[in-house]
C-alpha positions as CSV (number, residue, x, y, z in Angstrom):
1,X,-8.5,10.2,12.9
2,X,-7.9,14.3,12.2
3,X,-5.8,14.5,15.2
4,X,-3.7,12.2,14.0
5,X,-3.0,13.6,10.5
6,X,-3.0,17.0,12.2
7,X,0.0,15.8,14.5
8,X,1.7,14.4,11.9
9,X,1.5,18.0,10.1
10,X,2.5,19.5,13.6
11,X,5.8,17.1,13.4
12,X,6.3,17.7,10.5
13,X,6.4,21.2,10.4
14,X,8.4,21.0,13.9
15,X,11.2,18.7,12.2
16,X,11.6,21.5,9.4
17,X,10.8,24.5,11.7
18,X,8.3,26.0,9.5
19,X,5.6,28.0,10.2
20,X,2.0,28.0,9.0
21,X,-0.4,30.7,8.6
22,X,-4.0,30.6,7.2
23,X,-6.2,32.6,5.4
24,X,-9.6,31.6,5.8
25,X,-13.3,32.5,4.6
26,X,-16.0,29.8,4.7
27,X,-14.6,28.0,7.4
28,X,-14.7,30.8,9.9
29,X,-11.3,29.4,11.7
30,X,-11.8,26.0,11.7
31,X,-9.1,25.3,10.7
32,X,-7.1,27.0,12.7
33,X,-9.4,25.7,16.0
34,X,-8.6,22.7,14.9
35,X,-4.6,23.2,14.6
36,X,-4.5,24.6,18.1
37,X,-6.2,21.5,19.4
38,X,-3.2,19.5,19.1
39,X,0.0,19.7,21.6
40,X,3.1,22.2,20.1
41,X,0.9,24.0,17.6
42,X,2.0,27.2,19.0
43,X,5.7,26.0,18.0
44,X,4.4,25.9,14.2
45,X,1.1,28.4,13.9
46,X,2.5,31.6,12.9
47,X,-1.3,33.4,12.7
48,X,-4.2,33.1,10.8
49,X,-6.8,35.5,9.6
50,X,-10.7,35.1,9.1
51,X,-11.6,37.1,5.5
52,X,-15.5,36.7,5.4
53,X,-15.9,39.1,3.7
54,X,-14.9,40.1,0.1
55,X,-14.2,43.4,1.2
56,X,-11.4,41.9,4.3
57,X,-10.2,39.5,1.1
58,X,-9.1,43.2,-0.4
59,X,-8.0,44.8,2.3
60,X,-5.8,42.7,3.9
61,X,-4.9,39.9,1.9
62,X,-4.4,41.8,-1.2
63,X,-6.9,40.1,-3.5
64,X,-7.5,42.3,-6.7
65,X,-11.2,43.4,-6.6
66,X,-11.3,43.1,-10.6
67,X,-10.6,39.1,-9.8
68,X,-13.7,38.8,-7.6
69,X,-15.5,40.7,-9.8
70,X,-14.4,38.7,-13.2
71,X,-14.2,35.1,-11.3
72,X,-16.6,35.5,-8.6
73,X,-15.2,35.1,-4.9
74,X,-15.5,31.8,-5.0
75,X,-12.7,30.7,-7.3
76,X,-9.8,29.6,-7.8
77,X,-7.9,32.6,-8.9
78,X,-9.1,34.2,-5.7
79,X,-8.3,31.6,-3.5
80,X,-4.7,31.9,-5.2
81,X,-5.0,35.8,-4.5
82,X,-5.8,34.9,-1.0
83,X,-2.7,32.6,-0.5
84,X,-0.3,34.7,-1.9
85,X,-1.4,37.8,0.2
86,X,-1.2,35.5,3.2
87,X,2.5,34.6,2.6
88,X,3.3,38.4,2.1
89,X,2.4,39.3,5.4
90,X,3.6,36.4,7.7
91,X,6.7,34.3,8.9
92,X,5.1,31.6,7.3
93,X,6.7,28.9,5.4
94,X,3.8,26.7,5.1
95,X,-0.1,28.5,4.1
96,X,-3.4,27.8,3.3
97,X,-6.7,29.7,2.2
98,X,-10.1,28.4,1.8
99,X,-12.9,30.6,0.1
100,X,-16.4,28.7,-0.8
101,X,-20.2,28.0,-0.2
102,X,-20.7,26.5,2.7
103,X,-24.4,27.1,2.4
104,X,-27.9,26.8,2.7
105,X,-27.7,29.5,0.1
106,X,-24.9,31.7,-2.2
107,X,-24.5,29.0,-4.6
108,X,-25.2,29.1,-8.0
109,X,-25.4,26.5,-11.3
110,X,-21.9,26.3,-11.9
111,X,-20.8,27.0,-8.3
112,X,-22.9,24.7,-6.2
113,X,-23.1,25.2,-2.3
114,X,-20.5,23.3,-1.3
115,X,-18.2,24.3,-3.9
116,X,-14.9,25.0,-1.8
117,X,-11.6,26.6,-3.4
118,X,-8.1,26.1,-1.6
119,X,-4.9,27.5,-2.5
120,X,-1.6,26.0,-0.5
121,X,1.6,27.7,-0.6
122,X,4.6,25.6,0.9
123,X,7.8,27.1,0.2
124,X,7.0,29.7,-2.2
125,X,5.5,26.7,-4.5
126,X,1.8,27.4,-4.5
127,X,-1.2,24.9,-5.8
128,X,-4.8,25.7,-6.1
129,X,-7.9,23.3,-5.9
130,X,-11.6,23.2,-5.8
131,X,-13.4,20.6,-4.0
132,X,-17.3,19.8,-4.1
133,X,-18.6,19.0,-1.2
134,X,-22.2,18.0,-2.1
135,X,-25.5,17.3,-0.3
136,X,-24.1,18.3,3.0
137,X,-25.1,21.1,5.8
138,X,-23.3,24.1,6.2
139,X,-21.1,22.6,9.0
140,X,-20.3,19.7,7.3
141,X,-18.8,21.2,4.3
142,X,-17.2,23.5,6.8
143,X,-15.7,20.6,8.5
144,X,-15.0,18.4,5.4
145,X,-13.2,21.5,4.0
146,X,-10.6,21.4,7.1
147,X,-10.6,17.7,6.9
148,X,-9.1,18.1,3.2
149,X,-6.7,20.9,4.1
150,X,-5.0,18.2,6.7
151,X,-5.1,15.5,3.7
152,X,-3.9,17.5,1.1
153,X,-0.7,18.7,3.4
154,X,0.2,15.9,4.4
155,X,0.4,14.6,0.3
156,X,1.8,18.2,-0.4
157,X,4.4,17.7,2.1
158,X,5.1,14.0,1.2
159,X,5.3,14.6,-2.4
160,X,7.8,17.7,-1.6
161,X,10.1,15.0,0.2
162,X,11.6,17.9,1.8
C-alpha cells in the first residue's frame, strides 16, 4: 500500500519534472530508502540529507540556533527552518523535512515521544505540521512518520491541481 502512493508521487513528479529533496532528522533516511525503492526514483530524487543532529540542522540547513534554542528542536518553526534551508541548496522543486521524538526517550510533557514535525515545500509554497504518533516504538513512529510524508504529498500535490 506505500509503494503504491510512493509511485503515484514518483509519476507525479515525472509528469511535472520536478525534483525532490529531503531533509531529514528522526527518520535517519527513511524516507528517502523508501523513495529509492520504487522504479524511476532517480529521475525525480534530487538528494537528501540526514541532520541528526542540532548542530548538522545549523550548519547545513541553515536553521537559526536562537530558534532551537527558543522552540526546542522539535518544532515547528525548526522543521520550517529545515525546509527552507533544504530548498536553498538543491534543484529541488518538491521538499520535505522531518525533525521529532522517535523515542524510548527525549520527549517531554508538552512534546511527547512521538511528537513529529514536517515542513513541505512544493513550489516555493511551504506548510508545516506536527503529528503524534503515540504509544508506538521507535521504528514505528519512524516508519508512520514516512508513511505520512507519502499521504500528505499526495493531498499537497492534489490540492495544488498543478
Amino acid at each position: 500500500m506505500v509503494e503504491s502512493k510512493i509511485k503515484y508521487v514518483v509519476q507525479f513528479l515525472l509528469e511535472k519534472q520536478y525534483k525532490i529533496s529531503f531533509a531529514e532528522s528522526c527518520t535517519g533516511g527513511l524516507l528517502a530508502s523508501s523513495l529509492v525503492g520504487i522504479p524511476d526514483a532517480s529521475k525525480v530524487f534530487d538528494e537528501s540529507i540526514v541532520t541528526y543532529s542540532d548542530a548538522s540542522k545549523v550548519k547545513y540547513l541553515g536553521v537559526n540556533p536562537s530558534t532551537i534554542q527558543q522552540y526546542g528542536v522539535v518544532s515547528e518553526e525548526v522543521a520550517l527552518e529545515m525546509v527552507e534551508g533544504l530548498m536553498k541548496t538543491t534543484n529541488a522543486q518538491v521538499g520535505v523535512s522531518i525533525t521529532g521524538f522517535a523515542g524510548p526517550g527525549g520527549g517531554s510533557i508538552d512534546k511527547p515521544v512521538g511528537t513529529v514535525c514536517f515542513g513541505f515545500c512544493i513550489q516555493e509554497k511551504t506548510f508545516v505540521r506536527t503529528m503524534y504518533f503515540q504509544q508506538m516504538s521507535r521504528n514505528e513512529v519512524r516508519e508512520s512518520a514516512t508513511i505520512y510524508v507519502w499521504d500528505t504529498l499526495i493531498s499537497l500535490l492534489t490540492q495544488k491541481g498543478e
